[in-house]
N, C-alpha and C positions, 0 to 999 in steps of 0.2 A: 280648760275644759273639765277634767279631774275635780278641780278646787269646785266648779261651779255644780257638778255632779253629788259630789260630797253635800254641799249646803243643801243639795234642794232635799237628798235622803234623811238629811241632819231634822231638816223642816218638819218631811212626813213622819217621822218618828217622833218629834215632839207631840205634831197633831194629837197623834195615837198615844198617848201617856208614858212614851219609853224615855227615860231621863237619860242621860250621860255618865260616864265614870271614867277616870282618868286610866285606868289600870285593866287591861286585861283578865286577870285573876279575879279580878270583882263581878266580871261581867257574867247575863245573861246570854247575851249576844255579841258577834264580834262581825263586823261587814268591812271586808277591806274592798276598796274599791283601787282598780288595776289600770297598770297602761302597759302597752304590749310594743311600744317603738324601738324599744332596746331589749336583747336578752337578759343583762342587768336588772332592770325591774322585775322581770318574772322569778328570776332565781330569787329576788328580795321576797317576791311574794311566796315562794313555800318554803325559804328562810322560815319566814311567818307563820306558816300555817306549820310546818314543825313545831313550832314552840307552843301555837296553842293545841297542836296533839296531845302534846304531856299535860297542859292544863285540863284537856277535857276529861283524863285519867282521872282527876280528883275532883273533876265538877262535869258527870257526862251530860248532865241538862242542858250544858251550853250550847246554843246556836250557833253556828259558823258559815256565813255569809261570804261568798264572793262576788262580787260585780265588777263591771266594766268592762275593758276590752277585751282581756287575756280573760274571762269568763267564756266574752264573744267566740274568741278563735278557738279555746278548748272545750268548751260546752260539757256534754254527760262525761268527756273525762274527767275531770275536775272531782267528780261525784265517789270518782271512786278514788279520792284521796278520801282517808280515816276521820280527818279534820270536819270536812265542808259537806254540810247539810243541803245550801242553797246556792244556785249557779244562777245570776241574773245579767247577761246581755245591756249594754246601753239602751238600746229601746224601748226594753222594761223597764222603765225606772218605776214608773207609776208602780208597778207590781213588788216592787222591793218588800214594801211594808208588810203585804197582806200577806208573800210567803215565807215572809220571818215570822210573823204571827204564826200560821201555820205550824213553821216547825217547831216552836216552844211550844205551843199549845197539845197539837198531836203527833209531834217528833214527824212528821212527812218530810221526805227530801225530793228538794224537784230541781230541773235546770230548764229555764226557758231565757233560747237565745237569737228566735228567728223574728221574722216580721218586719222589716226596718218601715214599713211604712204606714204605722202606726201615731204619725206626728199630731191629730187630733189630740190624745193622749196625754202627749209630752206636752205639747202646745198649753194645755188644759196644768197641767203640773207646774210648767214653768210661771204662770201667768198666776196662777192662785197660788201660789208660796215663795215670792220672788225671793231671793236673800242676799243679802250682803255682806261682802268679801271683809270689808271691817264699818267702824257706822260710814262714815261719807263715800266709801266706793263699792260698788256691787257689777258684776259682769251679767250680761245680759247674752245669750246666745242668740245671732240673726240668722246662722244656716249652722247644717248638720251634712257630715258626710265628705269628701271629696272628691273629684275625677279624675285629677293629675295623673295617677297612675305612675309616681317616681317610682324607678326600678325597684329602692332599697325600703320602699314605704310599707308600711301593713296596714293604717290607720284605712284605706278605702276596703282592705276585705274587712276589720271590723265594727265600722262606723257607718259604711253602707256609701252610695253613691249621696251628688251634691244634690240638697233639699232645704231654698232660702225660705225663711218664714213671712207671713205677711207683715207688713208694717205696723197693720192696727193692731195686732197679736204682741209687736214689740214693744209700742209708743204704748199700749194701758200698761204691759210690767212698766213701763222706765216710769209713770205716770205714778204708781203704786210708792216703788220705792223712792222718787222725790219726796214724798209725801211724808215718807217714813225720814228722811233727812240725806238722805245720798244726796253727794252735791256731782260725783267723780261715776262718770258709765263709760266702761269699757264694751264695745261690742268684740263678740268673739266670734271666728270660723275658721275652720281648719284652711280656708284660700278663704280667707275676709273681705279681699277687694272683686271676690268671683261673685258678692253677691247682687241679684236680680229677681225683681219679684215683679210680674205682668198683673197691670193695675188694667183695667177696660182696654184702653185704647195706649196707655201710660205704661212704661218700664221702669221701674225705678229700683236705681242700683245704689250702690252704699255713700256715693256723693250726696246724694238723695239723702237718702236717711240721715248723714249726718245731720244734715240740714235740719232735719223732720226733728231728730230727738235734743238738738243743744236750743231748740224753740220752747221745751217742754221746761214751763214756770219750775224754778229750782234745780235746774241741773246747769253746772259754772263749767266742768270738764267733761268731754268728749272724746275718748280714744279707741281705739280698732289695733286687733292682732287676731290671727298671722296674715301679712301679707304674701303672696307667688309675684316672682319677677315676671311682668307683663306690663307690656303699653296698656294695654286695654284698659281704660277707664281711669287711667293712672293720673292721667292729666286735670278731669275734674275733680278727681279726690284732694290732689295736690292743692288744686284753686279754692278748694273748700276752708285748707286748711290755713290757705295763705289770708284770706277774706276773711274769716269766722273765728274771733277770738277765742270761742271755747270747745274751737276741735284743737286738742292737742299737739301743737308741733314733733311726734315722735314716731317713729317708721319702723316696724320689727320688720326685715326682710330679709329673711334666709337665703344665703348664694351659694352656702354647702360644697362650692369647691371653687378655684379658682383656676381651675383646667377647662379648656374647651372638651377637651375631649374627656375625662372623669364629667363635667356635665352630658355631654352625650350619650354615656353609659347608664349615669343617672338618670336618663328621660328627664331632664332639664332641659326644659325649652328654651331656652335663650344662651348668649356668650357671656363670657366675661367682659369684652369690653360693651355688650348690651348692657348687663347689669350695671358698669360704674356709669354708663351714660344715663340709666335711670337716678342713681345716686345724685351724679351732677344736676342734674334737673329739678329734684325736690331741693337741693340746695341751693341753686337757684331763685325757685317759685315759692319758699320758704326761707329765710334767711335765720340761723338758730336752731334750725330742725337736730335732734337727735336719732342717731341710725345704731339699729341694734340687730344684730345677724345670728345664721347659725354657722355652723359648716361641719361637716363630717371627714373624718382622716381615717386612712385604710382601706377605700372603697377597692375593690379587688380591682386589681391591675396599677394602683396609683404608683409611679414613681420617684425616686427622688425630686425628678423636674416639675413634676405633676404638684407636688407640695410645695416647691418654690415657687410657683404661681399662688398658692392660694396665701401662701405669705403672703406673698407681694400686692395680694389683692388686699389682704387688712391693712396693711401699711402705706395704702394706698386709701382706702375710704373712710380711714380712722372712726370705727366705729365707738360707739357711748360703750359698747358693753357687746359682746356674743358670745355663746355658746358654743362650747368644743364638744364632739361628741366622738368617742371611737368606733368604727362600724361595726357592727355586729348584723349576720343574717340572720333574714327574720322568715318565718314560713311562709310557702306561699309565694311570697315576693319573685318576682324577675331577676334581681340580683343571687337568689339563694340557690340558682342553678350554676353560676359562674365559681370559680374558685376562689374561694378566701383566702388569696394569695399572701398577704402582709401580716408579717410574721408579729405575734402580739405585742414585742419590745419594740417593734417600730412605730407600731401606731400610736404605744405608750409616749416612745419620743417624740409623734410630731403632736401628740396632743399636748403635752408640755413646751413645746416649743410657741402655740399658738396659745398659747394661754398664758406666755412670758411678754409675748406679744402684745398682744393684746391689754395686759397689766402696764405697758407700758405708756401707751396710747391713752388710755383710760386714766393714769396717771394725771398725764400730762392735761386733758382735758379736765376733771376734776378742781385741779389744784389754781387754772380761769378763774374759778367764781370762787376764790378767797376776795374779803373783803367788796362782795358783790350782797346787794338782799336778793333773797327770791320769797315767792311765795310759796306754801307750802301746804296741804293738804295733811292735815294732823289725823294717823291709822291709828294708835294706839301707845303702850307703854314700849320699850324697846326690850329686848331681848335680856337687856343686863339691867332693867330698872328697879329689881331689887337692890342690887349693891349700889345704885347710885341716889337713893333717895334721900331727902331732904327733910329735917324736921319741920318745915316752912309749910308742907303739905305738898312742895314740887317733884318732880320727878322727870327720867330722862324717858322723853319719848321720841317717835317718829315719825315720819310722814313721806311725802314723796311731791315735787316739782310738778310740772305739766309735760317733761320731760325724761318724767320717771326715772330722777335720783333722787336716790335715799335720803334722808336728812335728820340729823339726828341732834336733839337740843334738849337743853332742861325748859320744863313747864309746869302750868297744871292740870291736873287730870280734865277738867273742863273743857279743856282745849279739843281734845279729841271730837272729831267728825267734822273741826271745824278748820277757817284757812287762817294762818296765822302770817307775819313776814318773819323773816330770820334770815340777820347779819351770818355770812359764810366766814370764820374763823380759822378752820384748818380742814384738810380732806386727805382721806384713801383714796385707793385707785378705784372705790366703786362705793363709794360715800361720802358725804358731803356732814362738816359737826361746824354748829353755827350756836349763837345764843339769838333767845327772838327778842326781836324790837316793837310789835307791835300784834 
């Protein structure tokens, strides 16, 4: 959501003639855009704004921009940090531009962070600057907001409740950036598979849609995150993807704990043994499918038993790849009334524990597609393609599966945006290095 946030500010400031700079100290402006799921982020973020305090000491012209969530939840506090000129809300994106302009031009400081139902707006920004995540794949937002209401959540006070977009609003962006050469569209939603858009007499929900946008002339891959553990609707997304070659065989679905009862604390609708009976079933009605999860350790009250469930639930669903996160209360939240009983060495431990895990699993899956081809969706240079470059003109790039693993090969610059195959050679536990064949 953040990444997609980013591109579309990135866009409207180019519109407006404000160029880029790599460096802080250079800048006119600085817009960090925020997310408030974790305390960790936020302390990152006045980490940051610390630092550009002492900048603004030897450059006070400079604008300093906050946006997104943790603007959301802190509003005109923010304003009286020394740093930050502009406080802008997710809502406002559209307003980004014009009260950065503002405050360079007439030094004004403002914070606007209400209104969430301003989606004409957004709808209108998203659709005229669509952009993309690298050249072949770009995320597309189909709702905003969520209702869930998990105990430990914050994302629905600052993201607003669930708001799906219309379809025709979706299909001209994904219509745009085909054009522009995306082959690879991720639809995004905080509950992805919650969405629902009342057409006349028609409902049509994100089975639908897939449908609707892997029809759209130039677009090969098809995929959706995050998904909520629910039957609901579960079934035709699955058949979609089992039928339709270019919806992705790959399933992000956070189970966040593997205790019935730490889900019930967490306003987790469903059990453990619901959730793996969902798992079995896309595996199933998908044969190959890749499952990617989250899960949270420390939730207050979890006990030793409480974590050997949620072990036992990764070692049980062998996920491609999830996410460990340590709990942290968040304001507001249901959870932030309860005691943050687990002491911070332990949650350190089981998050290390679930991530030895998981390293393992992932491993072992990975190291399958040695001498396998797959195809590959070519993103860019890799990380380290300076020190592996070629005087041939090649170099090591990357890309990503319809399974979303990594994959990493020498090529040429060319290649980028485009689908190449590539023989699998050797793998990490969370990357795949192949040379390409064709």
């Amino acid at each position: 959501m953040n990444k997609l946030d980013t591109a579309l500010v990135r866009a409207s400031l180019e519109d407006a003639g404000i160029g880029l700079t790599d460096h802080p100290s250079q800048a006119d402006l600085v817009i960090i855009n925020t997310c408030s799921v974790r305390d960790h982020a936020e302390q990152r973020v006045l980490s940051h704004l610390g630092h550009l305090q002492h900048i603004k000491r030897s450059r006070p012209r400079m604008v300093v921009a906050v946006i997104g969530c943790m603007a959301q939840r802190l509003g005109d506090q923010l304003l009286q940090h020394p740093a930050v000129d502009v406080v802008c809300g997710p809502a406002h994106l559209p307003d980004v531009v014009r009260l950065c302009l503002e405050a360079l031009i007439n030094k004004t400081r403002s914070s606007v962070t209400d209104n969430w139902q301003e989606t004409d707006r957004l709808d209108e920004l998203e659709t005229s600057r669509p952009a993309a995540e690298s050249p072949g794949h770009a995320y597309v937002r189909v709702m905003r907001g969520c209702n869930r209401a998990c105990s430990y959540c914050i994302v629905p006070l600052v993201r607003g409740p669930e708001r799906s977009r219309a379809p025709a609003a979706i299909l001209d962006q994904v219509r745009i950036l085909a054009d522009r050469g995306v082959r690879h569209i991720t639809l995004l939603g905080q509950t992805v598979n919650a969405y629902r858009y009342r057409l006349g007499e028609k409902t049509v929900y994100l089975a639908d849609l897939l449908e609707m946008v892997s029809s759209i002339s130039g677009i090969h891959w098809v995929s959706f995150l995050t998904s909520y553990p629910t039957e609901r609707q579960f079934e035709p997304i699955l058949q979609q993807m089992a039928k339709n070659p270019k919806v992705c065989p790959y399933l992000h679905m956070p189970a966040q704990s593997g205790s019935d009862r730490i889900l019930a604390a967490m306003n987790r609708r469903y059990t453990a043994c619901q959730y793996i009976d969902m798992i079995e079933k896309a595996r199933a009605m998908v044969p190959g499918i890749a499952i990617a999860g989250d899960f949270i350790v420390g939730f207050p009250g979890e006990t030793d038993q409480d974590f050997q469930q949620t072990l036992a639930l990764i070692n049980k669903v062998r996920y491609k790849n999830c996410f460990v996160f340590k709990y942290s209360p968040r304001p507001g939240t249901a959870s932030s009334r309860m005691e943050d009983s687990v002491p911070d060495q332990v949650k350190s431990s089981r998050n290390s524990q679930l991530l030895a895990a998981q390293q393992q699993i992932s491993s072992q899956i990975a190291s399958s597609f040695i001498g396998k081809t797959v195809t590959v969706l070519v993103e860019g240079p890799s990380k380290k393609a300076d020190r592996f470059g070629k005087e041939d003109g090649q170099l090591q790039l990357v890309g990503r599966t319809n399974t979303d693993w990594p994959v990493v090969f020498t090529g040429a610059k060319g290649m980028v945006g485009q689908f190449v195959q590539v023989m699998i050679q050797d793998a990490s536990p969370f990357t795949l290095f192949g040379t390409c064949v064709s």
